[in-house]
C-alpha positions in Angstrom: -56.5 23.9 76.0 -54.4 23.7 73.0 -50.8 22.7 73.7 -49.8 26.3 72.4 -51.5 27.6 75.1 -50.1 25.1 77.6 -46.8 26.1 76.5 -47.4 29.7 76.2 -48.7 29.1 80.3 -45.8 27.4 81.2 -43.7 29.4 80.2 -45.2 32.4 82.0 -45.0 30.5 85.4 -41.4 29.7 84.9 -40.3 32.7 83.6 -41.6 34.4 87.2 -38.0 32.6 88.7 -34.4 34.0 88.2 -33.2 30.2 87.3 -35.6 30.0 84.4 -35.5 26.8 82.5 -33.2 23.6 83.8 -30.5 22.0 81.8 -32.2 19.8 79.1 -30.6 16.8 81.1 -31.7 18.2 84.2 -35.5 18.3 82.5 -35.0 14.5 80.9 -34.4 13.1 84.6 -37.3 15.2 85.9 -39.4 14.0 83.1 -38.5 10.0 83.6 -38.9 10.6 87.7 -42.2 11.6 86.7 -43.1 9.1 84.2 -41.7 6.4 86.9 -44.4 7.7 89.3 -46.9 7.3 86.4 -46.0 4.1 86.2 -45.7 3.1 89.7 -49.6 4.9 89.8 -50.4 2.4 86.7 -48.6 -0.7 88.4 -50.5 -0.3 91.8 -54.1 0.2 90.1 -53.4 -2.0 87.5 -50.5 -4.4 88.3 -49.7 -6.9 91.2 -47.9 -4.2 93.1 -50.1 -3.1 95.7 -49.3 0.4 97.6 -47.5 0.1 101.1 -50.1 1.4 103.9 -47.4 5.1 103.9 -48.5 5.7 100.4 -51.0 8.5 100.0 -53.6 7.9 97.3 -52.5 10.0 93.6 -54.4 10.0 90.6 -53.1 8.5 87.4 -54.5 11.9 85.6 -52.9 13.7 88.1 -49.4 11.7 87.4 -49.8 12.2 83.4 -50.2 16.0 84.0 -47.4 16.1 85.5 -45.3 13.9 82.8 -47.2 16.6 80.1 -45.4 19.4 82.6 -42.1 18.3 82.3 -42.7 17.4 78.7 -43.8 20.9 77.9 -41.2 22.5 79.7 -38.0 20.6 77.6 -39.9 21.7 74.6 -40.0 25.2 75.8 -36.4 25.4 76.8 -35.6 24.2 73.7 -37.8 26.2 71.2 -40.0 23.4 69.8 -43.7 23.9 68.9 -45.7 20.9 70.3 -48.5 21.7 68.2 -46.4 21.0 65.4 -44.2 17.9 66.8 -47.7 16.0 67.9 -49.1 16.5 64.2 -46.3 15.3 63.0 -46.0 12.0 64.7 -49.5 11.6 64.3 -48.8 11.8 60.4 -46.3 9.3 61.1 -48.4 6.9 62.6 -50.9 7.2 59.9 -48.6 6.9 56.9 -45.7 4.0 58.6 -48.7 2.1 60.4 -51.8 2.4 58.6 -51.9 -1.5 57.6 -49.5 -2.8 61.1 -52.9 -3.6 62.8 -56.6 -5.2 62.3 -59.0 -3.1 61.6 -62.7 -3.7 63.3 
């Protein structure tokens, strides 16, 4: 699925409720709550922090959909192609960084 088409989905489920989009700081906190439970998912499968015997099992896929949710949705509420924003960090990286790292 493109990210066009994520966004264009997205959009349709929000636009189903009466309070439509949140504030864009309302969306950055949602975004880094999610992003810490990404992290918190990476730390306990990765890190020395091991999960207390309450915690429930969650998928580190399932965690960066939902990071990629809240990203989509600030781009959405504030009119910004993804398509176009990913290309052009990715241009970025390619021009600023091309000779940063060692090459195989």
């Amino acid at each position: 699925m493109s990210l066009q088409n994520s966004q264009k989905q997205v959009d349709e489920w929000i636009g189903q409720f009466k309070e439509g989009y949140w504030k864009p700081t309302e969306q950055i906190t949602a975004l880094v709550e999610e992003v810490g439970e990404l992290a918190r998912e990476v730390n306990h499968c990765f890190g020395p922090k091991r999960k207390k015997s309450t915690e429930g099992i969650k998928e580190i896929g399932d965690e960066i959909g939902d990071v990629l949710f809240s990203l989509i949705c600030i781009a959405n509420a504030l009119d910004i192609d993804l398509d176009e924003a990913l290309q052009k960090a990715i241009d970025k990286k390619y021009k600023r960084d091309n000779k940063r790292f060692e090459r195989k």
